[in-house]
C-alpha positions, 0 to 999 in steps of 0.5 A, spaced: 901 801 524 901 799 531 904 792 529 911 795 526 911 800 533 910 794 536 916 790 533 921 796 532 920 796 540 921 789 541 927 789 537 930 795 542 928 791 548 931 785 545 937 790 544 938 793 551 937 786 554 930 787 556 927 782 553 929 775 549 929 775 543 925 768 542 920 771 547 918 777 542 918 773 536 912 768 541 910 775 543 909 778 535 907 771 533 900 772 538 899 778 536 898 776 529 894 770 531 888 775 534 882 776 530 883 784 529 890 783 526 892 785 519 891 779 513 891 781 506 888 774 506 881 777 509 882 784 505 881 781 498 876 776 500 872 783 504 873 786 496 872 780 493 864 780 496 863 787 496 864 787 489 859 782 487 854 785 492 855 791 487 854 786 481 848 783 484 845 789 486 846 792 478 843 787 476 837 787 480 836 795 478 838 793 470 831 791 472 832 784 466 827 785 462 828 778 458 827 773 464 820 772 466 818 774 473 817 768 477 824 766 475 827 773 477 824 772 485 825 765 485 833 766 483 834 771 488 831 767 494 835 761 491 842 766 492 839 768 499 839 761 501 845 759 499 849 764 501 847 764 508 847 755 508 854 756 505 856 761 511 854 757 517 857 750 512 865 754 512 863 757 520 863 750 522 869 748 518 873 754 521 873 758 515 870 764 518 873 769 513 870 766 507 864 765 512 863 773 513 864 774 506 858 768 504 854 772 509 855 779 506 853 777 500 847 773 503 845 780 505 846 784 498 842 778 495 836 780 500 837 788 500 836 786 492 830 782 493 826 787 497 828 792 490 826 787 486 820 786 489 819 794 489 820 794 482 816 788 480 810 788 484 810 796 485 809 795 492 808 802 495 813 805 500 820 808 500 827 808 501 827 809 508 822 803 509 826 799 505 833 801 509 830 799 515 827 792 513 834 791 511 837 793 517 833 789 521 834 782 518 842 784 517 842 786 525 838 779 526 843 775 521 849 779 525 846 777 532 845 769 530 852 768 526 855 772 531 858 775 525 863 781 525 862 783 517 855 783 518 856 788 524 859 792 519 855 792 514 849 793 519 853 800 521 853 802 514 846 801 514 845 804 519 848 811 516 844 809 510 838 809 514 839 816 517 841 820 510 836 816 506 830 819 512 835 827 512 833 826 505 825 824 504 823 828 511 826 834 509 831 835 514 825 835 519 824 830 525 817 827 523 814 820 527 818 815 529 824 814 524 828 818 527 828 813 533 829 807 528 837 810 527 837 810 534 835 803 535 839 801 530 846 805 532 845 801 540 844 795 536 851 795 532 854 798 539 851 792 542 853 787 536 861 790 537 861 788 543 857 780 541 862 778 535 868 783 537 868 787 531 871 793 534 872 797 529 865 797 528 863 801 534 867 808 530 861 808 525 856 808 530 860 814 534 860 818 528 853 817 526 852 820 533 855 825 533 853 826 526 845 825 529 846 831 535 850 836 529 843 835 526 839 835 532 843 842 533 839 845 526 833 843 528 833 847 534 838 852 533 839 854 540 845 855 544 844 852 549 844 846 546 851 847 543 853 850 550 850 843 553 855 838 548 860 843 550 859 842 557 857 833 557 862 833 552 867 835 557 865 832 562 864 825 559 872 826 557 875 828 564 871 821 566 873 817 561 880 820 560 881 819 568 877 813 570 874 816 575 868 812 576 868 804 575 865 803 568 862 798 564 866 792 561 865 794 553 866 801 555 872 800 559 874 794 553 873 800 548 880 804 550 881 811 548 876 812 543 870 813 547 874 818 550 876 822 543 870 822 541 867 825 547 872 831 546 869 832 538 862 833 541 865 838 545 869 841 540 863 842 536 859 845 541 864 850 541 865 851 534 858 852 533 858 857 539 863 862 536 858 862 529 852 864 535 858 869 539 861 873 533 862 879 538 869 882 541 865 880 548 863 873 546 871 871 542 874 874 548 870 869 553 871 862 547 877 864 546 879 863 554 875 857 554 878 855 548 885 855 551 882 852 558 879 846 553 886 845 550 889 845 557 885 840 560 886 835 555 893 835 555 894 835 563 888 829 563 890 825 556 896 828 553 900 823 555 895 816 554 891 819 549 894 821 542 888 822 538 885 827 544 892 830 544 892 832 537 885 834 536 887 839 542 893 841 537 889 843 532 883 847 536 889 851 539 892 852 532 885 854 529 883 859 535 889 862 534 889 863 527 882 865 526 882 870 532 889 873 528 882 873 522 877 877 525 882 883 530 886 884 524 884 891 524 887 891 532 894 888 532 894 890 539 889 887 542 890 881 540 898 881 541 895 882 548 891 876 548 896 872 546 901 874 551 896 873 557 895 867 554 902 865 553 904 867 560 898 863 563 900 857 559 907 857 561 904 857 569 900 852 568 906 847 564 910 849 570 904 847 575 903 841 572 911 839 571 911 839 579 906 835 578 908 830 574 915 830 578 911 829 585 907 824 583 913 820 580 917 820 586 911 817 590 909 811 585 918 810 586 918 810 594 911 806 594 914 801 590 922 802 593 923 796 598 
Protein backbone atom coordinates (compact mmCIF):
# COMPACT_ATOMS: atom_id res chain seq x y z
CA UNK A 1 0.00 0.00 0.00
CA UNK A 2 2.58 2.57 1.07
CA UNK A 3 4.93 1.39 -2.03
CA UNK A 4 2.01 2.06 -4.77
CA UNK A 5 1.45 5.72 -2.90
CA UNK A 6 4.99 6.31 -2.99
CA UNK A 7 5.13 5.51 -6.63
CA UNK A 8 1.91 7.12 -7.79
CA UNK A 9 3.73 10.28 -6.01
CA UNK A 10 7.09 10.04 -7.58
CA UNK A 11 5.40 9.69 -10.95
CA UNK A 12 3.41 13.20 -10.55
CA UNK A 13 6.52 14.72 -9.35
CA UNK A 14 8.18 13.34 -12.32
CA UNK A 15 5.53 14.91 -14.35
CA UNK A 16 5.69 18.74 -12.64
CA UNK A 17 9.33 18.72 -12.98
CA UNK A 18 9.95 18.34 -9.52
CA UNK A 19 12.02 15.18 -9.73
CA UNK A 20 13.87 13.20 -12.33
CA UNK A 21 12.71 10.34 -13.45
CA UNK A 22 16.14 8.31 -13.16
CA UNK A 23 16.27 9.64 -9.44
CA UNK A 24 12.80 8.17 -8.67
CA UNK A 25 13.47 4.92 -10.29
CA UNK A 26 17.03 4.81 -8.00
CA UNK A 27 14.51 6.03 -5.17
CA UNK A 28 11.74 2.99 -5.67
CA UNK A 29 14.50 0.69 -6.19
CA UNK A 30 16.07 1.58 -2.57
CA UNK A 31 12.82 1.06 -1.15
CA UNK A 32 12.80 -1.98 -2.46
CA UNK A 33 15.99 -3.46 -1.22
CA UNK A 34 15.12 -2.56 2.45
CA UNK A 35 14.47 -5.65 4.68
CA UNK A 36 10.79 -4.73 5.75
CA UNK A 37 9.80 -4.17 2.11
CA UNK A 38 6.89 -6.59 0.44
CA UNK A 39 8.49 -9.92 -1.24
CA UNK A 40 6.25 -12.71 -2.42
CA UNK A 41 9.52 -14.50 -1.97
CA UNK A 42 9.52 -14.28 1.83
CA UNK A 43 5.69 -14.86 2.24
CA UNK A 44 5.61 -18.36 0.52
CA UNK A 45 8.78 -19.27 2.47
CA UNK A 46 6.97 -17.78 5.79
CA UNK A 47 3.64 -20.34 4.69
CA UNK A 48 6.03 -22.94 3.69
CA UNK A 49 7.40 -22.96 7.42
CA UNK A 50 4.55 -22.50 9.19
CA UNK A 51 2.86 -25.16 7.40
CA UNK A 52 5.08 -27.76 8.38
CA UNK A 53 5.41 -26.46 11.98
CA UNK A 54 1.80 -27.59 12.00
CA UNK A 55 2.60 -30.78 10.61
CA UNK A 56 5.43 -31.44 13.07
CA UNK A 57 3.17 -30.46 15.97
CA UNK A 58 0.14 -32.99 14.78
CA UNK A 59 2.24 -35.49 14.21
CA UNK A 60 3.58 -35.09 17.79
CA UNK A 61 -0.09 -34.99 19.29
CA UNK A 62 -1.06 -38.21 16.86
CA UNK A 63 1.09 -39.35 19.89
CA UNK A 64 2.81 -42.44 17.00
CA UNK A 65 2.02 -45.38 18.59
CA UNK A 66 3.87 -47.58 16.61
CA UNK A 67 7.41 -45.93 16.87
CA UNK A 68 9.25 -46.84 19.90
CA UNK A 69 10.21 -44.23 22.66
CA UNK A 70 13.64 -43.50 22.31
CA UNK A 71 13.22 -43.11 18.86
CA UNK A 72 10.46 -40.47 19.04
CA UNK A 73 12.64 -38.21 21.56
CA UNK A 74 15.78 -38.73 19.60
CA UNK A 75 14.06 -37.67 16.15
CA UNK A 76 12.62 -34.74 17.66
CA UNK A 77 16.08 -33.78 19.21
CA UNK A 78 17.68 -34.59 15.65
CA UNK A 79 14.99 -32.06 14.04
CA UNK A 80 15.96 -29.46 16.51
CA UNK A 81 19.32 -29.58 15.74
CA UNK A 82 19.35 -29.57 12.09
CA UNK A 83 16.82 -26.92 11.77
CA UNK A 84 18.60 -24.45 14.12
CA UNK A 85 22.63 -25.54 12.42
CA UNK A 86 20.82 -25.17 9.04
CA UNK A 87 19.94 -21.73 10.00
CA UNK A 88 22.98 -20.23 10.98
CA UNK A 89 24.56 -22.33 7.61
CA UNK A 90 22.03 -20.06 5.23
CA UNK A 91 22.57 -16.87 8.04
CA UNK A 92 26.44 -17.17 6.93
CA UNK A 93 25.61 -17.71 3.32
CA UNK A 94 23.34 -14.38 2.99
CA UNK A 95 20.22 -16.42 2.79
CA UNK A 96 18.27 -14.69 5.65
CA UNK A 97 14.72 -15.40 4.43
CA UNK A 98 15.55 -19.31 4.33
CA UNK A 99 17.13 -18.74 7.57
CA UNK A 100 14.29 -17.26 9.48
CA UNK A 101 12.07 -20.05 7.96
CA UNK A 102 14.83 -22.73 9.32
CA UNK A 103 14.61 -21.15 12.85
CA UNK A 104 10.72 -21.41 12.93
CA UNK A 105 10.81 -24.71 12.21
CA UNK A 106 13.57 -25.14 14.93
CA UNK A 107 11.13 -23.46 17.35
CA UNK A 108 7.94 -26.03 16.26
CA UNK A 109 10.23 -28.70 16.58
CA UNK A 110 11.14 -27.65 20.33
CA UNK A 111 7.39 -26.61 21.34
CA UNK A 112 6.77 -30.34 20.33
CA UNK A 113 9.53 -31.98 22.04
CA UNK A 114 8.21 -30.35 25.35
CA UNK A 115 4.57 -31.92 24.40
CA UNK A 116 6.14 -35.11 23.48
CA UNK A 117 8.01 -35.38 26.68
CA UNK A 118 4.53 -34.34 28.52
CA UNK A 119 2.82 -37.07 26.81
CA UNK A 120 5.74 -39.51 27.00
CA UNK A 121 7.07 -39.46 30.33
CA UNK A 122 3.81 -37.61 31.85
CA UNK A 123 5.73 -35.16 33.49
CA UNK A 124 3.28 -33.30 35.92
CA UNK A 125 2.41 -29.62 35.07
CA UNK A 126 0.38 -27.24 32.56
CA UNK A 127 0.09 -25.29 29.57
CA UNK A 128 1.29 -22.18 31.01
CA UNK A 129 4.47 -23.86 32.33
CA UNK A 130 5.10 -25.32 29.12
CA UNK A 131 4.23 -21.81 27.04
CA UNK A 132 6.72 -20.15 29.25
CA UNK A 133 9.63 -22.61 28.75
CA UNK A 134 8.90 -22.30 25.12
CA UNK A 135 8.69 -18.62 25.21
CA UNK A 136 11.81 -18.31 26.81
CA UNK A 137 14.18 -20.43 24.85
CA UNK A 138 12.50 -18.69 21.57
CA UNK A 139 13.33 -15.13 23.25
CA UNK A 140 16.80 -16.66 23.58
CA UNK A 141 17.15 -18.03 20.05
CA UNK A 142 15.69 -14.73 18.67
CA UNK A 143 18.30 -12.81 20.58
CA UNK A 144 21.42 -15.07 19.28
CA UNK A 145 20.44 -15.38 15.72
CA UNK A 146 19.02 -11.92 15.93
CA UNK A 147 16.07 -13.10 13.98
CA UNK A 148 12.98 -11.09 13.07
CA UNK A 149 10.81 -14.21 12.39
CA UNK A 150 11.83 -15.74 15.81
CA UNK A 151 10.82 -12.24 17.38
CA UNK A 152 7.41 -12.98 15.59
CA UNK A 153 7.02 -15.86 16.81
CA UNK A 154 8.10 -14.85 20.54
CA UNK A 155 5.08 -12.23 20.16
CA UNK A 156 2.83 -14.89 19.19
CA UNK A 157 3.55 -16.74 22.19
CA UNK A 158 3.61 -14.25 24.21
CA UNK A 159 -0.24 -13.99 23.62
CA UNK A 160 -0.17 -17.65 24.03
CA UNK A 161 1.26 -17.41 27.41
CA UNK A 162 -1.36 -14.79 28.71
CA UNK A 163 -4.72 -16.66 27.10
CA UNK A 164 -3.26 -20.01 28.14
CA UNK A 165 -3.12 -18.53 32.10
CA UNK A 166 -6.70 -16.48 31.53
CA UNK A 167 -8.02 -19.74 30.87
CA UNK A 168 -6.21 -22.22 33.81
CA UNK A 169 -6.26 -19.42 36.67
CA UNK A 170 -9.84 -18.48 35.96
CA UNK A 171 -9.55 -14.89 35.12
CA UNK A 172 -7.93 -14.39 38.38
CA UNK A 173 -4.42 -12.99 39.22
CA UNK A 174 -2.55 -15.74 41.00
CA UNK A 175 1.46 -15.60 41.74
CA UNK A 176 4.01 -14.59 39.66
CA UNK A 177 2.57 -15.50 36.14
CA UNK A 178 1.16 -12.58 35.26
CA UNK A 179 4.59 -10.89 35.56
CA UNK A 180 5.98 -13.65 33.04
CA UNK A 181 3.64 -11.91 30.25
CA UNK A 182 5.02 -8.63 31.15
CA UNK A 183 8.65 -10.02 31.03
CA UNK A 184 7.76 -11.61 27.99
CA UNK A 185 6.09 -8.55 26.08
CA UNK A 186 9.31 -6.21 27.27
CA UNK A 187 11.30 -8.81 25.99
CA UNK A 188 9.81 -8.96 22.22
CA UNK A 189 9.69 -5.07 22.48
CA UNK A 190 13.47 -5.18 23.25
CA UNK A 191 13.85 -8.13 20.38
CA UNK A 192 11.87 -5.42 17.83
CA UNK A 193 13.99 -3.00 18.05
CA UNK A 194 17.59 -5.90 17.99
CA UNK A 195 16.63 -7.62 14.89
CA UNK A 196 14.53 -4.74 13.34
CA UNK A 197 11.05 -6.73 13.08
CA UNK A 198 9.01 -3.79 13.54
CA UNK A 199 6.02 -4.82 12.89
CA UNK A 200 6.39 -7.22 15.90
CA UNK A 201 6.15 -4.40 18.16
CA UNK A 202 1.87 -4.30 17.12
CA UNK A 203 1.46 -7.88 19.05
CA UNK A 204 3.05 -6.40 22.03
CA UNK A 205 0.85 -3.38 22.04
CA UNK A 206 -2.09 -5.15 21.53
CA UNK A 207 -1.20 -7.56 24.14
CA UNK A 208 -0.85 -4.38 26.44
CA UNK A 209 -3.92 -3.17 25.86
CA UNK A 210 -5.50 -6.41 26.14
CA UNK A 211 -3.57 -6.93 29.83
CA UNK A 212 -5.11 -3.41 31.19
CA UNK A 213 -8.97 -4.41 29.83
CA UNK A 214 -7.97 -7.22 32.01
CA UNK A 215 -6.62 -5.50 34.84
CA UNK A 216 -9.73 -3.22 34.44
CA UNK A 217 -12.33 -6.47 35.36
CA UNK A 218 -10.09 -7.56 38.07
CA UNK A 219 -10.92 -4.42 40.11
CA UNK A 220 -13.68 -2.81 38.26
CA UNK A 221 -13.47 0.40 39.29
CA UNK A 222 -13.73 3.63 37.67
CA UNK A 223 -11.02 5.08 38.65
CA UNK A 224 -8.82 2.90 36.84
CA UNK A 225 -10.89 3.24 33.54
CA UNK A 226 -10.74 7.23 34.45
CA UNK A 227 -6.65 6.81 34.69
CA UNK A 228 -6.40 4.94 31.16
CA UNK A 229 -8.20 8.00 30.03
CA UNK A 230 -6.28 10.45 31.56
CA UNK A 231 -2.52 8.63 30.70
CA UNK A 232 -3.90 7.53 27.37
CA UNK A 233 -4.31 11.05 26.53
CA UNK A 234 -1.50 12.59 27.84
CA UNK A 235 0.84 9.79 26.36
CA UNK A 236 -0.82 10.77 23.02
CA UNK A 237 -0.51 14.67 23.30
CA UNK A 238 3.43 13.96 24.30
CA UNK A 239 3.97 11.36 21.54
CA UNK A 240 1.87 13.25 18.93
CA UNK A 241 3.87 16.83 19.46
CA UNK A 242 7.01 15.69 20.60
CA UNK A 243 7.19 17.69 23.34
CA UNK A 244 9.89 15.92 25.45
CA UNK A 245 13.02 14.15 23.76
CA UNK A 246 12.24 10.46 23.58
CA UNK A 247 14.02 7.46 23.45
CA UNK A 248 15.41 6.34 19.90
CA UNK A 249 13.30 3.09 19.66
CA UNK A 250 10.25 5.11 20.43
CA UNK A 251 11.16 7.84 18.20
CA UNK A 252 12.02 5.05 15.32
CA UNK A 253 8.56 3.51 15.90
CA UNK A 254 6.49 6.59 13.99
CA UNK A 255 2.87 7.34 14.75
CA UNK A 256 1.97 3.81 16.17
CA UNK A 257 3.06 4.51 19.77
CA UNK A 258 0.92 7.46 19.73
CA UNK A 259 -2.52 5.72 18.08
CA UNK A 260 -2.20 3.44 20.57
CA UNK A 261 -2.04 5.59 23.57
CA UNK A 262 -5.08 7.02 22.05
CA UNK A 263 -7.05 3.38 21.93
CA UNK A 264 -6.14 3.03 25.73
CA UNK A 265 -7.87 6.29 26.34
CA UNK A 266 -10.90 5.47 24.05
CA UNK A 267 -11.28 2.22 26.12
CA UNK A 268 -11.28 4.28 29.41
CA UNK A 269 -13.92 6.27 28.08
CA UNK A 270 -15.93 3.20 26.78
CA UNK A 271 -15.99 1.83 29.79
CA UNK A 272 -16.75 4.89 31.73
CA UNK A 273 -20.05 5.28 29.70
CA UNK A 274 -20.96 1.55 30.73
CA UNK A 275 -19.87 2.95 34.93
CA UNK A 276 -22.15 6.46 34.14
CA UNK A 277 -25.16 5.47 32.44
CA UNK A 278 -26.97 8.46 34.04
CA UNK A 279 -28.49 11.82 31.90
CA UNK A 280 -26.01 13.65 34.32
CA UNK A 281 -22.88 11.06 33.54
CA UNK A 282 -23.81 11.29 29.31
CA UNK A 283 -23.78 14.71 29.54
CA UNK A 284 -20.42 15.05 31.01
CA UNK A 285 -18.80 12.13 28.44
CA UNK A 286 -20.24 13.31 25.86
CA UNK A 287 -18.39 16.52 26.22
CA UNK A 288 -15.26 15.03 26.81
CA UNK A 289 -16.08 12.75 23.89
CA UNK A 290 -16.08 15.74 21.89
CA UNK A 291 -13.18 17.44 23.64
CA UNK A 292 -11.16 13.88 22.74
CA UNK A 293 -12.07 13.99 19.47
CA UNK A 294 -10.80 17.64 19.04
CA UNK A 295 -7.81 17.35 20.76
CA UNK A 296 -6.70 14.51 18.36
CA UNK A 297 -7.53 16.54 15.27
CA UNK A 298 -6.00 19.70 16.23
CA UNK A 299 -2.61 17.39 17.71
CA UNK A 300 -2.41 14.37 14.97
CA UNK A 301 -5.00 15.08 12.45
CA UNK A 302 -2.81 15.80 9.93
CA UNK A 303 0.43 13.72 10.53
CA UNK A 304 -1.51 10.80 12.12
CA UNK A 305 -4.18 9.14 9.93
CA UNK A 306 -4.96 6.23 12.08
CA UNK A 307 -5.28 8.48 15.01
CA UNK A 308 -7.57 10.67 13.06
CA UNK A 309 -9.98 7.98 12.02
CA UNK A 310 -10.33 6.32 15.25
CA UNK A 311 -11.48 9.91 16.37
CA UNK A 312 -13.89 9.76 13.46
CA UNK A 313 -15.35 6.78 14.37
CA UNK A 314 -15.48 7.90 18.51
CA UNK A 315 -17.39 10.88 17.27
CA UNK A 316 -19.66 8.72 14.96
CA UNK A 317 -20.48 6.19 17.61
CA UNK A 318 -20.96 8.96 20.65
CA UNK A 319 -23.34 10.61 18.24
CA UNK A 320 -25.24 7.50 17.49
CA UNK A 321 -25.41 6.07 20.68
CA UNK A 322 -26.37 9.43 22.38
CA UNK A 323 -29.43 9.31 19.46
CA UNK A 324 -29.90 5.79 21.29
CA UNK A 325 -30.37 6.31 24.74
CA UNK A 326 -32.50 10.12 24.73
CA UNK A 327 -34.68 8.89 22.10
CA UNK A 328 -37.67 9.56 24.04
CA UNK A 329 -36.31 13.44 24.10
CA UNK A 330 -35.55 14.66 20.52
CA UNK A 331 -35.11 17.89 22.16
CA UNK A 332 -32.72 17.62 24.20
CA UNK A 333 -30.48 16.12 22.30
CA UNK A 334 -30.95 18.49 19.21
CA UNK A 335 -29.87 21.02 21.77
CA UNK A 336 -26.61 18.71 22.30
CA UNK A 337 -25.89 18.55 19.07
CA UNK A 338 -26.50 22.10 18.09
CA UNK A 339 -24.10 23.15 21.29
CA UNK A 340 -21.87 20.79 20.11
CA UNK A 341 -22.04 21.87 16.24
CA UNK A 342 -21.38 25.64 17.39
CA UNK A 343 -18.49 24.70 19.68
CA UNK A 344 -16.76 22.67 17.07
CA UNK A 345 -17.30 25.35 14.23
CA UNK A 346 -15.43 27.99 16.71
CA UNK A 347 -12.83 25.97 17.40
CA UNK A 348 -12.27 25.02 13.47
CA UNK A 349 -12.21 28.41 12.96
CA UNK A 350 -9.60 29.09 15.91
CA UNK A 351 -7.47 26.30 14.89
CA UNK A 352 -7.66 27.49 10.68
CA UNK A 353 -6.25 31.06 12.09
CA UNK A 354 -4.02 29.12 13.60
CA UNK A 355 -2.62 26.85 10.74
CA UNK A 356 -2.67 30.32 8.79
CA UNK A 357 -0.32 32.16 11.22
CA UNK A 358 2.08 29.69 11.60
CA UNK A 359 2.31 29.03 7.95
CA UNK A 360 3.25 32.53 7.17
CA UNK A 361 5.85 32.54 9.89
CA UNK A 362 7.61 29.18 8.91
CA UNK A 363 7.31 31.18 5.24
CA UNK A 364 9.04 34.57 6.65
CA UNK A 365 11.44 32.55 8.55
CA UNK A 366 12.61 30.55 5.87
CA UNK A 367 12.14 33.79 3.17
CA UNK A 368 15.86 35.42 2.44
Amino acid sequence: MYRGRLARDFERWVKMGLLEAPVAERLLQEYDSRRSSFSIGSVLMALAAILMSASILLLVAAGWEDIPRLMKIGGILALIWIFHLSAAFAGWQHAPRLAGALLILGCASFGGGIALVGQLYHVSGDAVDAMLVWLSVTLLSAALFRSAALTGAAGLLTWALFLYYLDDHNFEWVGLYPWTVIAGAVATLALVWWTQAGRVRHLVYTLALAFLIWIYFLYESPTVAILYLVLGTAFFAVLSQRVVPLPSFIDQSGAAPAFYALVLAVIGLGILHMVYDTAAGRAILAAVTVGLTVLVLALAGRDNGAARYLAYLVFSVEVLYLSFVTIDSMLGTSGFFLISGVVVAMLAFVVIRLEKLLAARAASREAP
